[in-house]
Gaussian input, Z-matrix of N, CA and C with variables (Angstrom, degrees):
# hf/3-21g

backbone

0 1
 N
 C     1     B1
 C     2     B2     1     A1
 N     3     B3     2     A2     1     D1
 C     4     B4     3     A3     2     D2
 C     5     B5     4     A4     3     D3
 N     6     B6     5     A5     4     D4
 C     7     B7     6     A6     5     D5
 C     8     B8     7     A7     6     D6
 N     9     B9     8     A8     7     D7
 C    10    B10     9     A9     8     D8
 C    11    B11    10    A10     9     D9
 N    12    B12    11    A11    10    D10
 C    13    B13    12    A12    11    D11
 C    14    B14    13    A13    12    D12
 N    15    B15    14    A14    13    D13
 C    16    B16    15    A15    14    D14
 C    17    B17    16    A16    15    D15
 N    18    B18    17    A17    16    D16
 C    19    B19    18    A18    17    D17
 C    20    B20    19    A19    18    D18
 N    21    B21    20    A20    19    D19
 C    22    B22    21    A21    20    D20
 C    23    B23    22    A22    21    D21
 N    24    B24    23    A23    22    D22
 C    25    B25    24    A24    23    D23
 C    26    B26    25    A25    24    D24
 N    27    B27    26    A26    25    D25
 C    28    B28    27    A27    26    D26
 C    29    B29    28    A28    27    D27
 N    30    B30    29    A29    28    D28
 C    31    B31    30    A30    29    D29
 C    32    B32    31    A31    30    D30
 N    33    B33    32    A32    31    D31
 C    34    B34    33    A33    32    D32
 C    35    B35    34    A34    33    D33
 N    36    B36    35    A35    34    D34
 C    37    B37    36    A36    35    D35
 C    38    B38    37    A37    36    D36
 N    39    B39    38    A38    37    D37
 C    40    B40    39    A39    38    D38
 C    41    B41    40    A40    39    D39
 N    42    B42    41    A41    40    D40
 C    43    B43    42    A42    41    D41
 C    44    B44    43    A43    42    D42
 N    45    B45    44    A44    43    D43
 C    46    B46    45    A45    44    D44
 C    47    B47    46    A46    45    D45
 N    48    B48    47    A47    46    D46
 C    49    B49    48    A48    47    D47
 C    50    B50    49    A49    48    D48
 N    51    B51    50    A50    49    D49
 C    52    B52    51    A51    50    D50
 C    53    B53    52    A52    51    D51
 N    54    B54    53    A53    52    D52
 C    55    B55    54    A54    53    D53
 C    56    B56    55    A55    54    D54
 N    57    B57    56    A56    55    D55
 C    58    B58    57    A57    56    D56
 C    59    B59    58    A58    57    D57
 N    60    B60    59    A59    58    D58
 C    61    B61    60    A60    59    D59
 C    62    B62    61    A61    60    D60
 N    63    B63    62    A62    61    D61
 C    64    B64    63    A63    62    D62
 C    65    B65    64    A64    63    D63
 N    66    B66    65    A65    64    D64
 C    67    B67    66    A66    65    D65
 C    68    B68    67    A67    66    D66
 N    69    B69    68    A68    67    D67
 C    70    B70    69    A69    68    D68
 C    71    B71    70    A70    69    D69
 N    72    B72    71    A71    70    D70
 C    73    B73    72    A72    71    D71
 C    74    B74    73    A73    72    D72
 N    75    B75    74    A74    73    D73
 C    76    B76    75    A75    74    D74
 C    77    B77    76    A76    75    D75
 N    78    B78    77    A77    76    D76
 C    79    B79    78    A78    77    D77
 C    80    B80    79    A79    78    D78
 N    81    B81    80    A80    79    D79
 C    82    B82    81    A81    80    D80
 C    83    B83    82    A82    81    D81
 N    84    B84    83    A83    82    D82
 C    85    B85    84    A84    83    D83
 C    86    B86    85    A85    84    D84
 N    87    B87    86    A86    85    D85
 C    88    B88    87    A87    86    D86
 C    89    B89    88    A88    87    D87
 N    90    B90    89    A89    88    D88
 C    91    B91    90    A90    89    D89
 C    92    B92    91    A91    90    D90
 N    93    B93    92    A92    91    D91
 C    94    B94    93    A93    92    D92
 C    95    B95    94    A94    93    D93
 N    96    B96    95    A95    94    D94
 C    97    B97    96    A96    95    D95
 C    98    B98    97    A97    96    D96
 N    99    B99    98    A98    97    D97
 C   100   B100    99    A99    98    D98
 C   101   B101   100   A100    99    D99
 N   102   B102   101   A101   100   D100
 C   103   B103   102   A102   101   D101
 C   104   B104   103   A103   102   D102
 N   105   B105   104   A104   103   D103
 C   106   B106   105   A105   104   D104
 C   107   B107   106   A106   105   D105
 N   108   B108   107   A107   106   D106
 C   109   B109   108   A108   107   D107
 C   110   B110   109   A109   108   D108
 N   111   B111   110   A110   109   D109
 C   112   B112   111   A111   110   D110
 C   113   B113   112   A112   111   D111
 N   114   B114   113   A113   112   D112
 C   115   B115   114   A114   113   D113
 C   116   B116   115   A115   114   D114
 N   117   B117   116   A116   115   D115
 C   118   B118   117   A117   116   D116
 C   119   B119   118   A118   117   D117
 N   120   B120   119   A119   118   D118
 C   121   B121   120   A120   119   D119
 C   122   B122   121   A121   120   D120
 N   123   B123   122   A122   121   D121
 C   124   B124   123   A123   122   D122
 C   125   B125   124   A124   123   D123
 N   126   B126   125   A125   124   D124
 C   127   B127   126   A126   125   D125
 C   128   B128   127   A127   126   D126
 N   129   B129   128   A128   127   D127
 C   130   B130   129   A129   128   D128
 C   131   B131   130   A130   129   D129
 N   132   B132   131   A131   130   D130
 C   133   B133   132   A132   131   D131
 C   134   B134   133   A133   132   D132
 N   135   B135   134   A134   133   D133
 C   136   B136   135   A135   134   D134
 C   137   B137   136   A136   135   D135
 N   138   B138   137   A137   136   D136
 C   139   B139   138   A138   137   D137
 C   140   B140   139   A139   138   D138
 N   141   B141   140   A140   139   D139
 C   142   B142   141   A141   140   D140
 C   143   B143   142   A142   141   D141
 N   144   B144   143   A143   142   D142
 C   145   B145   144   A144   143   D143
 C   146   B146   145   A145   144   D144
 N   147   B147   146   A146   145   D145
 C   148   B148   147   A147   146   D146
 C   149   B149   148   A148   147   D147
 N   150   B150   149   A149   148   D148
 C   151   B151   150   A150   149   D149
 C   152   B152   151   A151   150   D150
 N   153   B153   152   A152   151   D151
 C   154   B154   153   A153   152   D152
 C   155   B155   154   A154   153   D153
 N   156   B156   155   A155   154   D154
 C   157   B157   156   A156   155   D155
 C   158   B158   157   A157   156   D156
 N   159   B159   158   A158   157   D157
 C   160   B160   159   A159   158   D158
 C   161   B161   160   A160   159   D159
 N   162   B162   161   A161   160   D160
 C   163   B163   162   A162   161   D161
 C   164   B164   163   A163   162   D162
 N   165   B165   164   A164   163   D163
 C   166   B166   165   A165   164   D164
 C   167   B167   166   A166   165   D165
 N   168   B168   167   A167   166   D166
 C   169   B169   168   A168   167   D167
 C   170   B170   169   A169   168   D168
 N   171   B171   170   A170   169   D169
 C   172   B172   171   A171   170   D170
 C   173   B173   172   A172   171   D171
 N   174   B174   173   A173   172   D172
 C   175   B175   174   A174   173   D173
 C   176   B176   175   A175   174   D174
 N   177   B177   176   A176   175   D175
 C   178   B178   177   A177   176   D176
 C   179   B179   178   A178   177   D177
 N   180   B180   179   A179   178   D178
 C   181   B181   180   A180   179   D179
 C   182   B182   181   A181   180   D180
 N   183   B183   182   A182   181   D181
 C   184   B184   183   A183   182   D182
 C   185   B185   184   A184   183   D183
 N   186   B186   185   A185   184   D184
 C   187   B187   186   A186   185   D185
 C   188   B188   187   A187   186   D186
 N   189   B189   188   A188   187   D187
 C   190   B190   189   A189   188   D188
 C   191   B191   190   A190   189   D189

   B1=1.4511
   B2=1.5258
   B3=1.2172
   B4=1.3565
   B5=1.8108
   B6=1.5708
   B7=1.9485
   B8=1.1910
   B9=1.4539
   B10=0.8812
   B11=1.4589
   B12=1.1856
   B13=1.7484
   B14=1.9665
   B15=1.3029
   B16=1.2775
   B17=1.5331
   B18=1.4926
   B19=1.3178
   B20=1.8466
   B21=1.3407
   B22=1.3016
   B23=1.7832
   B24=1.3049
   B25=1.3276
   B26=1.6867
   B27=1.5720
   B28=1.1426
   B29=1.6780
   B30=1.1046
   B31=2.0456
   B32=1.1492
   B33=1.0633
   B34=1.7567
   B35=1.8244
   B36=1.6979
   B37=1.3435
   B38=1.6074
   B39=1.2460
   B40=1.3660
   B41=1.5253
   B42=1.1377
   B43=1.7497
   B44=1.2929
   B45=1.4546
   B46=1.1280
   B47=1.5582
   B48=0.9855
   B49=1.7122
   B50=1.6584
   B51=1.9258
   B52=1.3419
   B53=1.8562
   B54=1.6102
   B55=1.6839
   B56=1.7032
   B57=1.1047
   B58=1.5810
   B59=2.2150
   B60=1.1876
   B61=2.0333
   B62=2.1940
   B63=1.3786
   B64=2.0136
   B65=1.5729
   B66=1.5607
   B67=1.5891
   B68=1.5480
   B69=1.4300
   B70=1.3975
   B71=2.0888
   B72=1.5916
   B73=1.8008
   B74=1.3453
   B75=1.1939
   B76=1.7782
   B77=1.8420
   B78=0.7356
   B79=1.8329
   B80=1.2681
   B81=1.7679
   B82=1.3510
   B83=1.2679
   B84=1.7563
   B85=1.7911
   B86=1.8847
   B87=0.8793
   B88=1.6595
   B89=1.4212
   B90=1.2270
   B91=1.4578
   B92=1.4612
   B93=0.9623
   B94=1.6529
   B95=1.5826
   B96=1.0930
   B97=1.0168
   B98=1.8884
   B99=1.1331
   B100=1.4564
   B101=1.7360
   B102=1.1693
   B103=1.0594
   B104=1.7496
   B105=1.8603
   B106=1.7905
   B107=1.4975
   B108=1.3267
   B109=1.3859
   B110=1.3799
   B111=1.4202
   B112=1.4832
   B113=1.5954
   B114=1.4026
   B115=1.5900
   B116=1.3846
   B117=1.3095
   B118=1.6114
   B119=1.4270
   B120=1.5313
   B121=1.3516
   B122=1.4073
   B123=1.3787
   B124=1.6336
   B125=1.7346
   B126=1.6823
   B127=1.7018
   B128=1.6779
   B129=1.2266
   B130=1.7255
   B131=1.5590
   B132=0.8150
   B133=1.9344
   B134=2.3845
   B135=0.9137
   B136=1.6968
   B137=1.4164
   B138=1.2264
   B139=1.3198
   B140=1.7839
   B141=1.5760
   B142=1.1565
   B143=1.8495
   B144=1.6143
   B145=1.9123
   B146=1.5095
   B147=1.0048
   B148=2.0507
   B149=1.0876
   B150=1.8372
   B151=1.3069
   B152=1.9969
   B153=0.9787
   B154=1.7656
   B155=2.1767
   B156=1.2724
   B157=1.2619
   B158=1.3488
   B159=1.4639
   B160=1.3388
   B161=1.3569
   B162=1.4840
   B163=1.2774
   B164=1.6164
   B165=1.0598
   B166=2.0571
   B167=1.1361
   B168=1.8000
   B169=1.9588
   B170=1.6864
   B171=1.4256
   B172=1.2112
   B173=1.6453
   B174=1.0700
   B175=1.5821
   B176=1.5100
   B177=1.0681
   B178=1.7210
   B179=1.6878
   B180=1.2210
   B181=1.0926
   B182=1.3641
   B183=1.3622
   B184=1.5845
   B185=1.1268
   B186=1.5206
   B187=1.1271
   B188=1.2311
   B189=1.4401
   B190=1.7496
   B191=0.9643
   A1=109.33
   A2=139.82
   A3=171.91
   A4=96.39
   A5=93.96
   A6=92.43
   A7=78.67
   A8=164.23
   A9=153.12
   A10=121.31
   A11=118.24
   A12=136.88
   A13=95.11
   A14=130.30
   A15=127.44
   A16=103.48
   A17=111.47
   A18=108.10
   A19=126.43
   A20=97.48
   A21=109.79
   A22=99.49
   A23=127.42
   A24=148.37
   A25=96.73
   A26=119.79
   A27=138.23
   A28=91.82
   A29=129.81
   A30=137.80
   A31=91.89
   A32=115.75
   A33=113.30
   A34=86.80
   A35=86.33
   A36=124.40
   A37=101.19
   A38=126.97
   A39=134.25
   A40=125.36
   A41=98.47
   A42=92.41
   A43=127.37
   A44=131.74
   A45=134.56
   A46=118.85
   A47=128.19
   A48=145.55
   A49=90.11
   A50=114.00
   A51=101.81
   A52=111.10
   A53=116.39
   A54=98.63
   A55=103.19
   A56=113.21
   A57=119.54
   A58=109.22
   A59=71.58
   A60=68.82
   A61=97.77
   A62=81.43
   A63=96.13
   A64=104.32
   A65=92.05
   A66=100.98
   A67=128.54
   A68=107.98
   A69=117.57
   A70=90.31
   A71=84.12
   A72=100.33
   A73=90.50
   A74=129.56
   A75=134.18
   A76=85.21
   A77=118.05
   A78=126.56
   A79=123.52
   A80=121.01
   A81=120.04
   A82=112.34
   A83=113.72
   A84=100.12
   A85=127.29
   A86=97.69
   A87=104.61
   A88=114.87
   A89=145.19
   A90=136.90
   A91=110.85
   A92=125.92
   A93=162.48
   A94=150.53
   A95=111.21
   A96=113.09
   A97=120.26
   A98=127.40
   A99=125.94
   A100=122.01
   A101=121.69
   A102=134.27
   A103=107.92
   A104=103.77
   A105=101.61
   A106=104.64
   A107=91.96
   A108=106.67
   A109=127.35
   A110=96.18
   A111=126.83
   A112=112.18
   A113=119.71
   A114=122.89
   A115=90.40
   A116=136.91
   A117=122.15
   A118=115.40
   A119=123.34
   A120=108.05
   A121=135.70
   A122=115.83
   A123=118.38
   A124=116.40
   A125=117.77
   A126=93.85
   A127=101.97
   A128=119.00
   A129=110.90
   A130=86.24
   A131=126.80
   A132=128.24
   A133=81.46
   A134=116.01
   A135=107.30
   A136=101.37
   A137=108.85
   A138=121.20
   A139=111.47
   A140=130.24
   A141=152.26
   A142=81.33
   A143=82.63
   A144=112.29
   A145=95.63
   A146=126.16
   A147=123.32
   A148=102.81
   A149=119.30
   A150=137.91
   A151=97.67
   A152=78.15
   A153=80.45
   A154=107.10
   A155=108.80
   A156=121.26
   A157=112.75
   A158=109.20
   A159=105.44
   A160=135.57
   A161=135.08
   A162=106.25
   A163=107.34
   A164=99.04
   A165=113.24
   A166=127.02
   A167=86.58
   A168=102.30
   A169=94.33
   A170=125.88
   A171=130.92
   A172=96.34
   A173=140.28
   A174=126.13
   A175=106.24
   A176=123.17
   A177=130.97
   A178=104.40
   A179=88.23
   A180=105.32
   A181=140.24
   A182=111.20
   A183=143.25
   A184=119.70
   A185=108.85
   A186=119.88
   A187=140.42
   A188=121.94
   A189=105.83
   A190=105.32
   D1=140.47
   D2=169.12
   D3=-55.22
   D4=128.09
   D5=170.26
   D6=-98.90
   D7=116.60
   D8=111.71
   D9=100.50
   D10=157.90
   D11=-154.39
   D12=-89.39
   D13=95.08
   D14=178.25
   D15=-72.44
   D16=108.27
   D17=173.70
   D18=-90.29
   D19=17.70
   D20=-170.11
   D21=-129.59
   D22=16.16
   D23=143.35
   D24=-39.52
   D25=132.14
   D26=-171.06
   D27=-109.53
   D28=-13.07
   D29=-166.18
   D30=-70.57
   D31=141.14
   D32=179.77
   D33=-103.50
   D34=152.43
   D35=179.88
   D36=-44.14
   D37=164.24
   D38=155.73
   D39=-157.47
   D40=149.49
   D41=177.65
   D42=-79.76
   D43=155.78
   D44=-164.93
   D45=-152.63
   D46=110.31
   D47=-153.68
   D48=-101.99
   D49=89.43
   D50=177.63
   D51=-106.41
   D52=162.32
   D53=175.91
   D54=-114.86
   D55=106.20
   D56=177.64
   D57=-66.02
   D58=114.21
   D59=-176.17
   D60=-118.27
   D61=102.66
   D62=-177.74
   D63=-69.30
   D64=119.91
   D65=168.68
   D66=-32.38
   D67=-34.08
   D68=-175.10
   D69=-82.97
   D70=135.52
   D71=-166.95
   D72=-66.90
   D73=-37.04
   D74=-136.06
   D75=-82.48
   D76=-43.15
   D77=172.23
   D78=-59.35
   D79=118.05
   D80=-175.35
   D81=-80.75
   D82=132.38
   D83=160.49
   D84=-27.28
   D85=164.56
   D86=179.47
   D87=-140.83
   D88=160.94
   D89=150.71
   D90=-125.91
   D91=159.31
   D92=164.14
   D93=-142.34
   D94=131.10
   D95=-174.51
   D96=-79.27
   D97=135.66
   D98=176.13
   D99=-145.21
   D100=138.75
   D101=-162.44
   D102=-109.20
   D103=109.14
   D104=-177.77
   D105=-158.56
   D106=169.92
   D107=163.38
   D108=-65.06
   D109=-62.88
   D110=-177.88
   D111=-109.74
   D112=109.05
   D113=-173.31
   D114=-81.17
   D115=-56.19
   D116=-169.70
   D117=-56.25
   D118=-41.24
   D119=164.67
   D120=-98.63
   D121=10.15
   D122=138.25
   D123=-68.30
   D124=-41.14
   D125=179.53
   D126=-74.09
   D127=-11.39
   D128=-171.59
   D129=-68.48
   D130=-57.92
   D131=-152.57
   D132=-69.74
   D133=-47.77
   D134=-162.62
   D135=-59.10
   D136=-44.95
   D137=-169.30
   D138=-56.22
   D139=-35.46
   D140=-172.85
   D141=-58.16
   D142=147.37
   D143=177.53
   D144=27.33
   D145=41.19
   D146=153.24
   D147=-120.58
   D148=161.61
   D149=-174.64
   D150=-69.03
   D151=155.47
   D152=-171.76
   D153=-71.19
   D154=143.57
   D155=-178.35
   D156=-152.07
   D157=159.15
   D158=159.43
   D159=-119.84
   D160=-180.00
   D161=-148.19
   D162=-159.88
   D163=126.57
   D164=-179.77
   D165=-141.15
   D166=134.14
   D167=-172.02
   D168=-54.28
   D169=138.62
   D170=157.13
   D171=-97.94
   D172=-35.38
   D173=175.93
   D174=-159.00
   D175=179.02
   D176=-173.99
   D177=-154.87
   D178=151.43
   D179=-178.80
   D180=55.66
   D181=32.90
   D182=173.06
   D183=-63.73
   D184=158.16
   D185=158.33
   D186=-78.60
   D187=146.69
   D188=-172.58
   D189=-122.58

């Protein structure tokens, strides 16, 4: 887990093509695209007040 989002990180941002698959069966995978520094503490913050899932980079640093 992430202590927190360093906003004074010099790493440039990157993109990241993730596929969220929700614990609950009745729910279809999904994918999205998101733009960060830090992928563990952008899915920590996505993950907040949603049904629980789990979650994998399918690629980084793409184009959009």
């Amino acid at each position: 887990m992430s202590k927190g989002y360093d906003y004074q990180s010099s790493k440039p941002a990157s993109w990241y093509k993730i596929e969220i698959t929700p614990l609950d069966e009745e729910q279809k995978p999904y994918v999205f695209k998101v733009e960060t520094k830090d992928i563990n503490w952008t899915m920590d913050q996505y993950q907040r007040n949603r049904e629980p899932f789990t979650w994998k980079m399918l690629n980084w640093n793409i184009r959009v």
